[in-house]
C-alpha beads as a LAMMPS data file, in Angstrom:
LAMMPS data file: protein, C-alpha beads

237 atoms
236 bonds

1 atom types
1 bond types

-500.0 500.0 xlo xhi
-500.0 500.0 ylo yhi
-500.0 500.0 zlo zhi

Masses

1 110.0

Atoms # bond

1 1 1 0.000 0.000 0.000
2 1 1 3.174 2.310 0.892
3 1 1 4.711 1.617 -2.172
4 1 1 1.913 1.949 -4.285
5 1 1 1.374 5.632 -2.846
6 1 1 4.899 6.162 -3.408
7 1 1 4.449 5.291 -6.640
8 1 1 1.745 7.233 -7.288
9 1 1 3.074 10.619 -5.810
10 1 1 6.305 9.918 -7.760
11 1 1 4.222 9.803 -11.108
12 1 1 2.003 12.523 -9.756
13 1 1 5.528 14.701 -9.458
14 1 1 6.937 13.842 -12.925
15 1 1 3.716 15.078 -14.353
16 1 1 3.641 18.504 -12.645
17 1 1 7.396 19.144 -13.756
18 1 1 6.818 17.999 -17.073
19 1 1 4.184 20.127 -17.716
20 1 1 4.879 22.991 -16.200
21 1 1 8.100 22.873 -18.203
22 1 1 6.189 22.532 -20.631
23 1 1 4.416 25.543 -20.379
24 1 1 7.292 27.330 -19.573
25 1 1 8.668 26.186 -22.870
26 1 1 5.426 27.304 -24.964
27 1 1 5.172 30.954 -23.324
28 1 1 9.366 31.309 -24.911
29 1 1 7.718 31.797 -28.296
30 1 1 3.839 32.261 -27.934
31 1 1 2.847 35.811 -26.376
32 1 1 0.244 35.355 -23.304
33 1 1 -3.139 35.828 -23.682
34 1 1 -4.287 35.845 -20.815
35 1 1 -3.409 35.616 -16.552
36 1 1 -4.730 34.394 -13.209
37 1 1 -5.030 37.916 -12.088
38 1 1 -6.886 39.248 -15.177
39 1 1 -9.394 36.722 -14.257
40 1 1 -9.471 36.891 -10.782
41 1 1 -10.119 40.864 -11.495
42 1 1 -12.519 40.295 -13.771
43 1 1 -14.495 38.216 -11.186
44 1 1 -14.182 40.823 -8.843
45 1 1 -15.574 43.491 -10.546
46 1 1 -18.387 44.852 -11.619
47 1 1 -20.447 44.789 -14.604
48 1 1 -18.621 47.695 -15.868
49 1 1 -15.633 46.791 -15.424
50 1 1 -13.224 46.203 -18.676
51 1 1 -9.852 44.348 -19.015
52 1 1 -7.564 46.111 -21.392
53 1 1 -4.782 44.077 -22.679
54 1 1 -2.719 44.306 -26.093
55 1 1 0.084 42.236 -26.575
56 1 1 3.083 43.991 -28.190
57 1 1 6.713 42.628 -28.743
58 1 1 9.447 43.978 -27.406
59 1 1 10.577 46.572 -30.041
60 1 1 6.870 47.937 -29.837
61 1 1 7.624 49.011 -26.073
62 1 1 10.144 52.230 -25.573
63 1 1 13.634 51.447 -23.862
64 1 1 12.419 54.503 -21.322
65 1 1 10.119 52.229 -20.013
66 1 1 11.786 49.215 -20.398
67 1 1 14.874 50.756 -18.343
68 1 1 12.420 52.558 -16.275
69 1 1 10.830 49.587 -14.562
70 1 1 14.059 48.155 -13.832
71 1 1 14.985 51.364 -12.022
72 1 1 11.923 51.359 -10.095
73 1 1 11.446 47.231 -9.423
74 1 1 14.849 45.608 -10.247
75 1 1 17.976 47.520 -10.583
76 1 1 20.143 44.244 -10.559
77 1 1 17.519 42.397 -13.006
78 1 1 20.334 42.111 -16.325
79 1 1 22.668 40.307 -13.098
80 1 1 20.817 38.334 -11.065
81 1 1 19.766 34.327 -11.174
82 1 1 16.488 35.183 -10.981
83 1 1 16.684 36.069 -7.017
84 1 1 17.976 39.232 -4.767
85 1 1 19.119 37.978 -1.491
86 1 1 20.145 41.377 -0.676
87 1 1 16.439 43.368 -1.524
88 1 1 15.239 40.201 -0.012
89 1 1 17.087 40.931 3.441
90 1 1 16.017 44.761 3.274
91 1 1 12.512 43.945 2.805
92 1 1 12.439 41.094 5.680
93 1 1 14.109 44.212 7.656
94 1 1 11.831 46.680 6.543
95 1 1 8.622 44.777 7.430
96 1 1 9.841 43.669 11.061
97 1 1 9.850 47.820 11.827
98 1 1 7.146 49.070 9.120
99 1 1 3.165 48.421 9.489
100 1 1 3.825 48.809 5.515
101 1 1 4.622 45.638 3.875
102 1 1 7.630 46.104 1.309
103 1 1 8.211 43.025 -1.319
104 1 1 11.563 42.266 -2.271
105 1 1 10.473 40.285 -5.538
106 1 1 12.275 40.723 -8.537
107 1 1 11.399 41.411 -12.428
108 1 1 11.540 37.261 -12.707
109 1 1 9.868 36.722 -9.374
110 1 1 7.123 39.343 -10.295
111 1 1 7.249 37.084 -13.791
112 1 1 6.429 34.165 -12.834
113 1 1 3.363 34.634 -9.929
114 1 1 1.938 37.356 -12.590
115 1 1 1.829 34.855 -15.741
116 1 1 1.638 31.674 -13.676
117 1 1 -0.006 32.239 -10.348
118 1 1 -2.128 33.995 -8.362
119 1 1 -2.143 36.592 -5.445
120 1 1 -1.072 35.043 -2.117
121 1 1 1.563 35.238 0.636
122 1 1 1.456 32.087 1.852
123 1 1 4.661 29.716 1.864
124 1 1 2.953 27.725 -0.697
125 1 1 2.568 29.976 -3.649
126 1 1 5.884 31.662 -2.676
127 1 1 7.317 28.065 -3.212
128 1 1 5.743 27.800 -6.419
129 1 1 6.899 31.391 -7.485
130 1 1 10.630 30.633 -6.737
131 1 1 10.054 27.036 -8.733
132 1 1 8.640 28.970 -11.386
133 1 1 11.222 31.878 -11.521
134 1 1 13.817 28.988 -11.453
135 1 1 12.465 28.099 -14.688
136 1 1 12.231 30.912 -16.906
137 1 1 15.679 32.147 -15.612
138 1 1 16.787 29.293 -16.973
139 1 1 14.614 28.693 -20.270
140 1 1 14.206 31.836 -21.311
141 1 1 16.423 35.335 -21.771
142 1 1 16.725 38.262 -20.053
143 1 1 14.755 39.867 -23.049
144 1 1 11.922 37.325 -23.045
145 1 1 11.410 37.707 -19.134
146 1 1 11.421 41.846 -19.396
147 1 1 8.647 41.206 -23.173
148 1 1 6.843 39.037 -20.927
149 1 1 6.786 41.320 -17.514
150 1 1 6.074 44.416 -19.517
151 1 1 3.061 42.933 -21.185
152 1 1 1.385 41.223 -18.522
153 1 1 1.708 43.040 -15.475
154 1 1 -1.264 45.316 -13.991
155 1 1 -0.688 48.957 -14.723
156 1 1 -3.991 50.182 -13.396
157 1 1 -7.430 49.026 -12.499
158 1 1 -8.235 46.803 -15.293
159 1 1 -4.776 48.162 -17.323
160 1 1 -2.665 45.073 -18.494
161 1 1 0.578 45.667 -20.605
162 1 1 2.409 48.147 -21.522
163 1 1 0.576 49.192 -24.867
164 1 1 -2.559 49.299 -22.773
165 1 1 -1.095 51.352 -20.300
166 1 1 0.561 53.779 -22.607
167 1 1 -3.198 54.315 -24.403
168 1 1 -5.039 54.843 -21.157
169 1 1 -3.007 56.753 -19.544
170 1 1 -1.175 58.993 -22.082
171 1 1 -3.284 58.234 -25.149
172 1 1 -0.095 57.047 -27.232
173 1 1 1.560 53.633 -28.360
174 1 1 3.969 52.586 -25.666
175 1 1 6.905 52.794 -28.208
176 1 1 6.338 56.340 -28.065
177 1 1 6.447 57.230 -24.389
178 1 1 9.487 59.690 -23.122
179 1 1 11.185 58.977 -20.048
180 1 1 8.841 60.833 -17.888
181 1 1 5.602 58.791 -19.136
182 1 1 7.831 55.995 -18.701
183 1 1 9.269 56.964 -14.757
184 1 1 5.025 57.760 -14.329
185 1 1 4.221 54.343 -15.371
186 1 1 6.741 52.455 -13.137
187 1 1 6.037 54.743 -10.162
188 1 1 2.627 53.283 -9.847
189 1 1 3.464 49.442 -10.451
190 1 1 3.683 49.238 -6.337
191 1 1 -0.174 49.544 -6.226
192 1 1 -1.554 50.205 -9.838
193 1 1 -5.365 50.104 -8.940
194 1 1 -4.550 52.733 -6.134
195 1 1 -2.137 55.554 -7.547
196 1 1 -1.991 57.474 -10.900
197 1 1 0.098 57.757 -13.772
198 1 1 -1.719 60.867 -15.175
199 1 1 -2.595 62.844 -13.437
200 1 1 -0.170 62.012 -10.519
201 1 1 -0.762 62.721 -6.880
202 1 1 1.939 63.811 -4.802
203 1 1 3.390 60.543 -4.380
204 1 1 3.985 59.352 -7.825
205 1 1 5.157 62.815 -9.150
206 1 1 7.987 62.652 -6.375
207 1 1 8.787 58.457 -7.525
208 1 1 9.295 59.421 -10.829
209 1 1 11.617 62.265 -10.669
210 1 1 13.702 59.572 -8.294
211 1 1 12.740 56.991 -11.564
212 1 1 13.865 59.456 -14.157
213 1 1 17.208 60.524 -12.270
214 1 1 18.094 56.743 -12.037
215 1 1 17.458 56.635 -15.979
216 1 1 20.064 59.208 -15.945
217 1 1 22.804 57.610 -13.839
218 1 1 22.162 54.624 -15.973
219 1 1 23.263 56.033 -19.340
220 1 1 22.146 54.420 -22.705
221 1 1 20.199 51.470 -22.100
222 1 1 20.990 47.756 -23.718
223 1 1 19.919 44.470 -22.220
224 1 1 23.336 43.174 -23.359
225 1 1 24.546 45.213 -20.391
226 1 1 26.011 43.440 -17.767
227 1 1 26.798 45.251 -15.021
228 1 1 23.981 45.742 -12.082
229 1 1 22.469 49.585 -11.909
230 1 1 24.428 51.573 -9.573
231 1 1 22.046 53.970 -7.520
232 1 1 23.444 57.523 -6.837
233 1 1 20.786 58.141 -4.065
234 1 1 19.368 56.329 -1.370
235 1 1 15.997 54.820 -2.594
236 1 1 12.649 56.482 -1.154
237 1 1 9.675 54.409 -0.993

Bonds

1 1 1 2
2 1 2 3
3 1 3 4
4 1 4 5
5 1 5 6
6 1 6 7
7 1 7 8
8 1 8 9
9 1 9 10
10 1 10 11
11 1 11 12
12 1 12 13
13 1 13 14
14 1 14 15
15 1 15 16
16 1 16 17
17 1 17 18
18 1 18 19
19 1 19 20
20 1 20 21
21 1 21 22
22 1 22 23
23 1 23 24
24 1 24 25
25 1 25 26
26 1 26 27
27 1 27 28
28 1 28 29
29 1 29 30
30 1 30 31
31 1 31 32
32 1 32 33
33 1 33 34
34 1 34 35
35 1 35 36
36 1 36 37
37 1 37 38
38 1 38 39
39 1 39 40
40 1 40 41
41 1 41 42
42 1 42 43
43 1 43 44
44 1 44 45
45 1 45 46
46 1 46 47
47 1 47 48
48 1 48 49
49 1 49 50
50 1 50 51
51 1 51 52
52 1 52 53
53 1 53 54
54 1 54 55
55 1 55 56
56 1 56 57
57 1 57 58
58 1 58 59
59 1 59 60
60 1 60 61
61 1 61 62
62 1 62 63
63 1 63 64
64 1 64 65
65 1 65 66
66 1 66 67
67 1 67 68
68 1 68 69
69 1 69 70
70 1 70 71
71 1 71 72
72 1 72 73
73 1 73 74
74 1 74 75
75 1 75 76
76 1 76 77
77 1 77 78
78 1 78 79
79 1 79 80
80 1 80 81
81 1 81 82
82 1 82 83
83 1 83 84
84 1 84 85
85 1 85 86
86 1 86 87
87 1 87 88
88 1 88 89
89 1 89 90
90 1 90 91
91 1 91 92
92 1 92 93
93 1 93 94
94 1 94 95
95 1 95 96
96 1 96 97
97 1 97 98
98 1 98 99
99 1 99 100
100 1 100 101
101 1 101 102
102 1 102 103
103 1 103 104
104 1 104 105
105 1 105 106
106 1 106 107
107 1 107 108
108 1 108 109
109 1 109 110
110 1 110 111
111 1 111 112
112 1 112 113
113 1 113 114
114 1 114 115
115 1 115 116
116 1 116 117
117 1 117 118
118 1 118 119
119 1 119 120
120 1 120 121
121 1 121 122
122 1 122 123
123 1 123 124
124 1 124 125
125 1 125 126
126 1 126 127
127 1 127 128
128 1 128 129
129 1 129 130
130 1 130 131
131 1 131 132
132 1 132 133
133 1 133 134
134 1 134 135
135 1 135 136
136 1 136 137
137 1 137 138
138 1 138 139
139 1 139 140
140 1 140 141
141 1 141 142
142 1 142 143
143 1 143 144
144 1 144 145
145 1 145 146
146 1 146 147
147 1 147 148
148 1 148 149
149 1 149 150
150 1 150 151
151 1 151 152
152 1 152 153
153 1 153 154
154 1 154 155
155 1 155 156
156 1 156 157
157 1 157 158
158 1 158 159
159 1 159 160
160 1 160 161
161 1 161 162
162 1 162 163
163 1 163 164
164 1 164 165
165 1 165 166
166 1 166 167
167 1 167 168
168 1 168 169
169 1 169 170
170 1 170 171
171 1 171 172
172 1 172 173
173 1 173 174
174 1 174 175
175 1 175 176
176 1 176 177
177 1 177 178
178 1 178 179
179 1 179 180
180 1 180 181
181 1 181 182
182 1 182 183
183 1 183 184
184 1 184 185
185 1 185 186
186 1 186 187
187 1 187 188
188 1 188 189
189 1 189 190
190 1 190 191
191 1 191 192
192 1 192 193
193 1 193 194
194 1 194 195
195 1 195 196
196 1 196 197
197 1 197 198
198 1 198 199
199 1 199 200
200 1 200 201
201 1 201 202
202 1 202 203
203 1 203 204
204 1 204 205
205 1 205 206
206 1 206 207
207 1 207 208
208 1 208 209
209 1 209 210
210 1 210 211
211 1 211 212
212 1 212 213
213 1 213 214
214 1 214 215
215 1 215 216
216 1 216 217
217 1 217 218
218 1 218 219
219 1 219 220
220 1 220 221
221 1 221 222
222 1 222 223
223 1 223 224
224 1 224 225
225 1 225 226
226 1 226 227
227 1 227 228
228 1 228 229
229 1 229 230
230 1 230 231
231 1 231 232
232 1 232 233
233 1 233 234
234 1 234 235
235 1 235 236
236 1 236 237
């Protein structure tokens, strides 16, 4: 009976790698349609609500907000495995002396539970999220991971993508943005359904000056660049 169970949970555990490697392996080459959390917020909401999502590939999305999410989310993402032990630290700091809960996810991390998962902070999705962010650091490139991120994420309440985003809030294609629609975009990816791009309240006008002076410091922008961001200023939340 033991070994039959054994048997059974061994099988059971081939299957989920092999197909989540699988899908891993399709969503290298076919652009995602569609997420956990666009459904999830579509349940949520109300009959008016609207998800607005248009896929575009990576040459469709400016490099000022392509560099300006990494500023404002990852500054060691072209670097990294995948995983910052060091934001991770800060953040487990942080929320021991904050009532405000600061994430220490990465581009990858933020990846993979946005395309694969759902919304949860229990041990058991973060498991999944590091298996999953394991696996696309591995199958796919640092340019797939960033097309991926930048299409998928939620930039507002029902805002998906960054061609989306660029419509609603500055009523242009997202290859045409300039580095302040860019730095206005990535100051509200912290809570999108919350804060504003355009108009910005206090708050998100004073993140993206920080977001545009890290552009700056950062110089010409290249995902073949290899060496992690180096911040001039102390970040402010």
């Amino acid at each position: 009976m033991i070994k039959k169970l054994f048997r059974f949970l061994f099988k059971l555990f081939l299957w989920f790698i092999g197909l989540t490697v699988l899908w891993v392996l399709i969503y290298k080459f076919v652009p995602v349609p569609y997420t956990p959390l666009m459904a999830i917020r579509a349940i949520e909401g109300d009959s008016k609500y609207e998800t607005r999502h248009q896929w575009v590939p990576i040459e469709e999305i400016s490099p000022n907000l392509q560099l300006a999410v990494i500023c404002a989310e990852d500054q060691t993402f072209l670097s990294h495995s995948g995983f910052d032990r060091k934001a991770i630290e800060k953040a487990l700091e942080y929320n021991q002396k904050g009532k405000r809960i600061r994430g220490g996810s990465t581009i990858t991390q933020q990846t993979a539970k946005n395309v694969f998962l759902w919304p949860d902070r229990t041990w058991f999705r973060k498991g999944l999220e590091a298996y999953f962010s394991f696996l696309i650091e591995t199958l796919w490139t640092k340019e797939r991971i960033l097309e991926v991120y930048l299409n998928s994420i939620e930039m507002g309440n029902g805002v998906y993508g960054a061609e989306a985003a660029s419509q609603y809030w500055f009523h242009k294609s997202a290859k045409k943005l300039s580095a302040e629609n860019a730095g206005a975009i990535a100051a509200i990816l912290p809570n999108p359904r919350q804060y504003r791009a355009n108009p910005p309240g206090p708050y998100v006008a004073r993140r993206t000056q920080w977001i545009v002076r890290q552009m700056h410091y950062y110089g010409p922008f290249t995902l073949q660049k290899e060496e992690p961001l180096e911040v001039k200023q102390k970040k402010k939340k």
